[in-house]
C-alpha positions, 0 to 999 in steps of 0.5 A, a space after each residue: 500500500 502507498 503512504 497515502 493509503 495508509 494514512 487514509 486507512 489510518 485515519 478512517 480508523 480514528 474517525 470510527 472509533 470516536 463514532 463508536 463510541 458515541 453510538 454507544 454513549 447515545 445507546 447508553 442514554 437510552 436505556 437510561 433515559 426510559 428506566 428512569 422514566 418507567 421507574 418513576 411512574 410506577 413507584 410514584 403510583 405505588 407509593 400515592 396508593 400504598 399511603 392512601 391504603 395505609 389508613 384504609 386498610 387496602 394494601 392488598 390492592 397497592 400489591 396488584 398495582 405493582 404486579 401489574 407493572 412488574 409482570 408486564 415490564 418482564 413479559 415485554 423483556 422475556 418476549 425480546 430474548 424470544 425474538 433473539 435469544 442470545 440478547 438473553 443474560 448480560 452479554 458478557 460471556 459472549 462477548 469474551 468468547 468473541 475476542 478469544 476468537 470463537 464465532 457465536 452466530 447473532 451475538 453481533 448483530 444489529 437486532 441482538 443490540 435493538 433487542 437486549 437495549 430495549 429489553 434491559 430497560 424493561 428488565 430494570 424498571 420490572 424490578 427484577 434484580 438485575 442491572 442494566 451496566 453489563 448488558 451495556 458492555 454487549 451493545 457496545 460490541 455489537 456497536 464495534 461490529 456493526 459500524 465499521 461494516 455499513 451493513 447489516 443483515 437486518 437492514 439488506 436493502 441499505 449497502 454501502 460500498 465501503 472497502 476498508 476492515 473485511 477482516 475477523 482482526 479489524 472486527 475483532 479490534 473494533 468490538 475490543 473497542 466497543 466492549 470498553 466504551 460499554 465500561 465507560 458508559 456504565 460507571 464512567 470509567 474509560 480507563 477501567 473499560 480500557 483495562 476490562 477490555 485487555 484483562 476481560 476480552 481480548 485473547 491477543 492485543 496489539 500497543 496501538 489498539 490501546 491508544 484507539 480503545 481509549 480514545 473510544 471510552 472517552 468518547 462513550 463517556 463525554 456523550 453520556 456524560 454531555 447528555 445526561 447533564 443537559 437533561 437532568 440539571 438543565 446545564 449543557 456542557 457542565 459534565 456532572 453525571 460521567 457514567 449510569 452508576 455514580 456513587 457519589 463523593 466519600 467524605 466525613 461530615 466536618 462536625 465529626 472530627 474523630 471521623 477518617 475514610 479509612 485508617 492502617 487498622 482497617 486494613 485488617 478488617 478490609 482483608 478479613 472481608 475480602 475472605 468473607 466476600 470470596 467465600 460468598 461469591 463462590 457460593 453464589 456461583 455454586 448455586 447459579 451453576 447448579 440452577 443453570 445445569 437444571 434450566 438446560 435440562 429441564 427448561 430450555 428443551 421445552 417450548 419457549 413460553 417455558 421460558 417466559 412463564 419462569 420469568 414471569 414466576 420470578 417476576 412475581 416471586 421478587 414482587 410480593 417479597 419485596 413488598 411484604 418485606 417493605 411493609 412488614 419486616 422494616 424497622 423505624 429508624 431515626 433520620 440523621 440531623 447532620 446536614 452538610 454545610 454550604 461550601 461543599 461542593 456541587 456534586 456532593 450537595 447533590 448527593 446529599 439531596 438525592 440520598 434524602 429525597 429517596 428515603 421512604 416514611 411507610 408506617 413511620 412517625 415523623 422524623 424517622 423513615 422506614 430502612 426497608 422500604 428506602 432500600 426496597 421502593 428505589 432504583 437500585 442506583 439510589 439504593 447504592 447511594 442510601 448504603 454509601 452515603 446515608 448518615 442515618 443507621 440501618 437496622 442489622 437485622 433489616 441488612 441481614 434481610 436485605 442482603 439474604 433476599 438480594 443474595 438469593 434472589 438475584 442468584 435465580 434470576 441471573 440466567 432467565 431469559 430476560 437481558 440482564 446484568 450482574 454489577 448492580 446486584 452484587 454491588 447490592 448486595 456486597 454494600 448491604 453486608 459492608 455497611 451490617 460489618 460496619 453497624 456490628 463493629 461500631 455498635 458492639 466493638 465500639 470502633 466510634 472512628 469507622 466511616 460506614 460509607 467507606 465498610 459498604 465500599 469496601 464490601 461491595 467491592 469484595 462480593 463483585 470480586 468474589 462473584 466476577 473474579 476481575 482485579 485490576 480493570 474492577 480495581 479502576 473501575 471502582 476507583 474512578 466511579 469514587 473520585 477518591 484515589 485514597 481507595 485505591 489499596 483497600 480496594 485492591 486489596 480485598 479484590 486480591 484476596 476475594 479473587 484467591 478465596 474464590 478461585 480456591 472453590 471455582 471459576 468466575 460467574 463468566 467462565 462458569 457459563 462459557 463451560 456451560 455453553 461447551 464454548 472452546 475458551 482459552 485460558 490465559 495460560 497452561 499448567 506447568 504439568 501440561 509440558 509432558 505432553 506435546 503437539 503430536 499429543 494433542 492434535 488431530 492426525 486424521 486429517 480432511 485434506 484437498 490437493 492443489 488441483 482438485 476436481 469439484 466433484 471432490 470439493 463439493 463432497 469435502 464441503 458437504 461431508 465435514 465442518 472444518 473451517 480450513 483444509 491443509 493443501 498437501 500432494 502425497 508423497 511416494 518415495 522409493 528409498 528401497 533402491 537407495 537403501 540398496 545402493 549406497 551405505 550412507 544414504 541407507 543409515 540416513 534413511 534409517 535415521 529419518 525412520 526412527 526419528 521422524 513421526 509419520 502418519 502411520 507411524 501416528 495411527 500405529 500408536 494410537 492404535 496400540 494405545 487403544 489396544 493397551 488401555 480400553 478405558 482410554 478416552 482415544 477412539 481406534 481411528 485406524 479402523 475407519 477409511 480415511 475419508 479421502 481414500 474412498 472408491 468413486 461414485 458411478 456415473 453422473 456423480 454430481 446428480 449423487 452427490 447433491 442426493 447423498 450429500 453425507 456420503 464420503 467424498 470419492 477420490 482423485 485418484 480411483 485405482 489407489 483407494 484402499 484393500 483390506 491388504 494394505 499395510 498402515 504405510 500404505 493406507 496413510 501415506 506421508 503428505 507434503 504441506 503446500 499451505 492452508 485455504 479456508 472453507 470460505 475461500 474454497 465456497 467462493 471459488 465454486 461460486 463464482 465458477 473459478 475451475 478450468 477443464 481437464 483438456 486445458 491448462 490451469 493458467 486459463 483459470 478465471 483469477 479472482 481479486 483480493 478485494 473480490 474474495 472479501 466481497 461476502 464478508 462477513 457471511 459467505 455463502 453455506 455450500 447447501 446452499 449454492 447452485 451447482 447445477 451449472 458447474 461439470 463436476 468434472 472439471 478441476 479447481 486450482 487452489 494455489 493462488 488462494 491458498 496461504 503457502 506460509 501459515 505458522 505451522 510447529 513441529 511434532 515435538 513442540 511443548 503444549 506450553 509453545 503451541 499455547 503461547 502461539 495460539 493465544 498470541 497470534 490469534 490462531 485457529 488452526 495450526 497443522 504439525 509439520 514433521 522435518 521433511 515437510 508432511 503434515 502430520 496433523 492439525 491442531 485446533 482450539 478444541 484440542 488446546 481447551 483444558 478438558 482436553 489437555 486434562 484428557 490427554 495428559 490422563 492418557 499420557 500417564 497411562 501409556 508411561 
């Protein structure tokens, strides 16, 4: 490419990446805008009716009036997720799956983000326990997808001819970028969503994506941040409200002056939290495990109103116990005098006036408010706000509710399919038991010194980290929604020590569910036991292969008959090292060294076969029984007529006098075959497509040529080889692959360690590495699936049985 080019490439880049996160900031304001809207009209009805029922006695009629509302908002949500079920949940997991480099149909498409945007805020505002922050983070990925496209599937009709990005790593930069300005969006932390997108995401990162992705998490967080302050205050561009969740400015009162955020004694108390916050994290994704297994089993197999009716018994079940734990479980508390004095700041006075406005007197004298009703009857956000910021005092008994119907709840829901996020629950929860450590120890201790906001923190911090298992984007994160660097260690701290307290039990909520999925995730790294195996351990020997001119009638089949996504283009290799063994001494030892050095394909099958022989309990299948499915005897005639009838059947060969007796020898049957390179499945539908072959009485140079940029026209979806017209085509005519191929793709030798292959994986952003030996056969091919932990586990059992 000329400089020009580049530059112009360069900068296009730049201009989406700002457009990303801006769509995703207006997104972001969206959701918002409508849950604050629906929320205050329903407890702006519910509350008038529950205080005129309070005197009348009709606090039955207060109850349907709030399961009207719930029931509808969740039959709304539960009847988008049925529209596209994969805008179910909070996103996350996919999007983790996607920047590791494993494709999940329709988790970037533009009705996904339509559908999980309008479906969370109905979520939220239905009072389900759920939050409306992570589901932000998917719509941001789908915004990093779809954008730099300027098509979409849902909207054919609207095409663009734009060049640039038709690449998997373009778009998988893209959406890094979105997921992050989905972090920004949510807690107004662009350096926290960068980091959430190089810890969480991305499998392989480049220095310069990360100056783009936090160009892109700015912008997400000056478009919301623009907006909401316009719209709330009235004030266009004073820039008070950066993310959805704010939890406002820590500081001790000025009349208390034995009062300290936190102090080097705390610290002690931190940790021992953290412990605690680790233990009841693990628990919760023991029990949401447990309820995912049985919804797979017993929910998801039966029609899909199922699915709505379970949302619906949610729904109902979280509406009466909230509103019978309001009206009878809290306790009368007395409101704090203090009040903050004029010179505080802006924001803070603003905080103070919000945590006041949203208490809730339900059954109380005056000057006192109801605990119960205050966490209960408020949006999430401002019961957040209540545990961080409220000067008054909760009852221990009212937390200890609070936290156990949070807990459990919030547990059930995080799984029905409704679009939904985790931060704000845990959070929940995680404030409610900080702020009952922080009663206990002031009560019973008489620790007068402690700042409950900071113990509410600090155990919110502790039970997202025990649940998620995130350590240093949470640890910015949390920091930059505080304002307050001082937090810094205590919250790193007991995220470290919830994180290892956690991971002694199980995984994060995320990699609990990507396992559910059966989804081939790689881990960060391998254990250090997993280097007594190596590449020839692992791979896959039994390859489906093409040559380099193959007749159609052979790629069809090959297509038809497998589901690989790439094929390694070999010819075979017959070499007659018996006359040379018998003329020269020399050359015989060199061939009985490269003998006994060099692994062979039937040298491979041999061992397996030994080892299946050997260990019948062993978890390999005796492959050498099978027909390797290229040797198999052609069809009759008109071949592509009984192709198209049994479009399973083993595809015939090029080669019909070769295919294989019952006689031949395991050399014979796998015969060594030189590598050329690799060609994608995409690239190899495309040629039959457009009809790129040349007939036997030619030459391959009268071949029709296809361009780079006309290979990449059908990106992202290439044509499904069921779905071609190959009526047109002679299947007898012959396709030359070289000029498509990739001739020098990475490739490792068969006695690589697992740890290397691994590295190479992660690094490069790999999805099929073949094994070479030292005179150029491949051997095998290696794929995610044989690099996920279950199958290293498998195959190093294996390994120690056969020692």
């Amino acid at each position: 490419l000329s400089k020009q080019k580049v530059r112009r490439y360069e900068a296009v880049k730049w201009v989406l990446v700002f457009a990303i996160g801006v769509c995703t900031g207006l997104v972001g304001l969206f959701v918002d805008f409508f849950v604050q809207l629906f929320t205050q009209l329903k407890f702006q009805v519910v509350q008038s009716s529950v205080e005129e029922c309070t005197e009348k006695g009709c606090l039955a009629l207060s109850l349907l009036e709030l399961l009207g509302f719930n029931l509808t908002f969740a039959f709304l949500a539960s009847l988008l997720v049925l529209i596209q079920p994969v805008a179910a949940g909070s996103g996350i997991p996919e999007i983790k799956c996607y920047l590791n480099g494993v494709k999940i149909p329709g988790v970037v498409r533009l009705r996904t983000v339509v559908c999980k945007a309008t479906g969370v805020l109905f979520s939220v505002a239905g009072g389900l326990f759920v939050g409306k922050e992570g589901p932000m983070i998917h719509s941001g990925a789908v915004m990093g997808a779809g954008l730099p496209q300027f098509q979409s599937i849902s909207l054919r009709k609207i095409q663009f001819n734009f060049p640039y990005f038709r690449s998997d790593r373009d778009k998988r930069d893209f959406v890094s970028a979105g997921a992050a300005a989905g972090v920004a969006t949510a807690f107004g932390a662009p350096i926290g969503g960068t980091l959430f997108s190089l810890e969480e995401g991305s499998s392989f990162w480049n220095q310069e994506l990360t100056w783009k992705v936090l160009f892109c998490s700015m912008a997400a967080t000056f478009t919301l941040n623009f907006f909401r302050s316009g719209i709330h205050f009235g004030s266009w561009g004073s820039f008070q409200l950066p993310g959805l969740l704010n939890f406002g400015e820590f500081k001790c009162s000025e009349s208390d002056k034995k009062c300290h955020l936190w102090t080097a004694v705390d610290l002690g108390f931190f940790i021992l939290m953290g412990i605690v916050g680790g233990l009841l994290g693990a628990t919760f994704n023991c029990l949401n495990k447990r309820l995912a297994k049985y919804r797979m089993r017993n929910v998801h197999p039966k029609p899909k109103l199922i699915r709505v009716l379970e949302s619906l018994l949610v729904s109902l079940t979280t509406t009466v116990m909230v509103f019978v734990a309001s009206m009878v479980l809290g306790e009368c508390r007395q409101m704090s005098s203090v009040r903050h004095s004029g010179n505080d700041s802006l924001s803070l006075q603003n905080i103070s006036e919000d945590v006041n406005l949203s208490i809730k007197t339900f059954f109380c004298p005056n000057e006192t408010y109801n605990d119960m009703a205050t966490l209960f009857f408020n949006p999430q956000e401002s019961a957040i706000l209540q545990l961080f910021h409220q000067d008054g005092t909760f009852s221990p008994v009212t937390l200890s509710l609070f936290f156990l119907l949070y807990f459990l709840l919030s547990c059930w829901t995080y799984g029905i399919s409704v679009p939904s996020g985790l931060f704000v629950p845990s959070l929940l929860c995680g404030a409610a038991f900080g702020r009952l450590v922080a009663t206990l120890l002031k009560s019973y201790i008489g620790l007068d010194h402690i700042y409950s906001g900071t113990f509410a923190l600090i155990g919110a911090a502790a039970f997202l980290g025990g649940v998620v298992r995130m350590t240093i984007s949470l640890t910015v994160i949390l920091i930059e929604s505080t304002n307050e660097i001082t937090y810094g260690l205590p919250i790193m701290i007991t995220l470290m020590v919830a994180k290892w307290t956690g991971d002694f039990f199980n995984k994060g909520i995320y990699d609990i569910h990507v396992n559910l999925r059966g989804v081939p995730l790689l881990e960060r790294e391998t254990g250090v036991e997993m280097d007594k195996l190596q590449a020839s351990d692992i791979m896959e020997p039994n390859l489906t292969y093409v040559y380099p001119h193959t007749r159609i009638q052979s790629l069809v089949s090959i297509l038809r008959t497998t589901v690989h996504h790439a094929f390694p283009v070999v010819t075979e290799n017959r070499g007659n090292e018996r006359e040379f063994m018998k003329g020269n001494q020399l050359i015989s030892n060199n061939i009985k060294f490269k003998k006994s050095s060099i692994l062979t394909r039937a040298g491979e099958q041999r061992k397996r076969s030994q080892s299946m022989k050997s260990y019948p309990s062993s978890e390999l299948r005796n492959m050498c029984d099978e027909h390797i499915a290229t040797e198999e005897p052609p069809e009759k005639e008109d071949l592509l007529q009984q192709m198209l009838e049994r479009r399973y059947t083993p595809y015939p060969n090029l080669y019909p006098d070769q295919s294989p007796s019952e006689e031949w020898t395991m050399e014979e049957r796998f015969r060594p075959l030189t590598f050329h390179g690799l060609i994608l499945r995409s690239q190899l539908v495309t040629l039959l497509d457009r009809g790129v072959c040349y007939s036997e009485s030619q030459s391959s140079a009268s071949q029709p040529r296809l361009s780079h940029a006309e290979m990449l026209e059908d990106y992202p979806r290439y044509p499904d080889i069921h779905d071609l017209d190959l009526t047109l085509l002679n299947p007898r005519m012959i396709v030359d692959v070289t000029p498509y191929m990739n001739p020098s793709p990475f490739t490792v030798s068969p006695n690589t360690h697992v740890s290397q292959v691994f590295n190479l994986f992660r690094t490069m952003g790999l999805r099929h590495l073949p094994v070479v030996n030292a005179v150029g056969e491949v051997v095998g091919i290696i794929t995610r699936h044989n690099l996920t932990h279950e199958f290293l586990q498998a195959r190093l059992r294996q390994h120690y049985q056969t020692i």
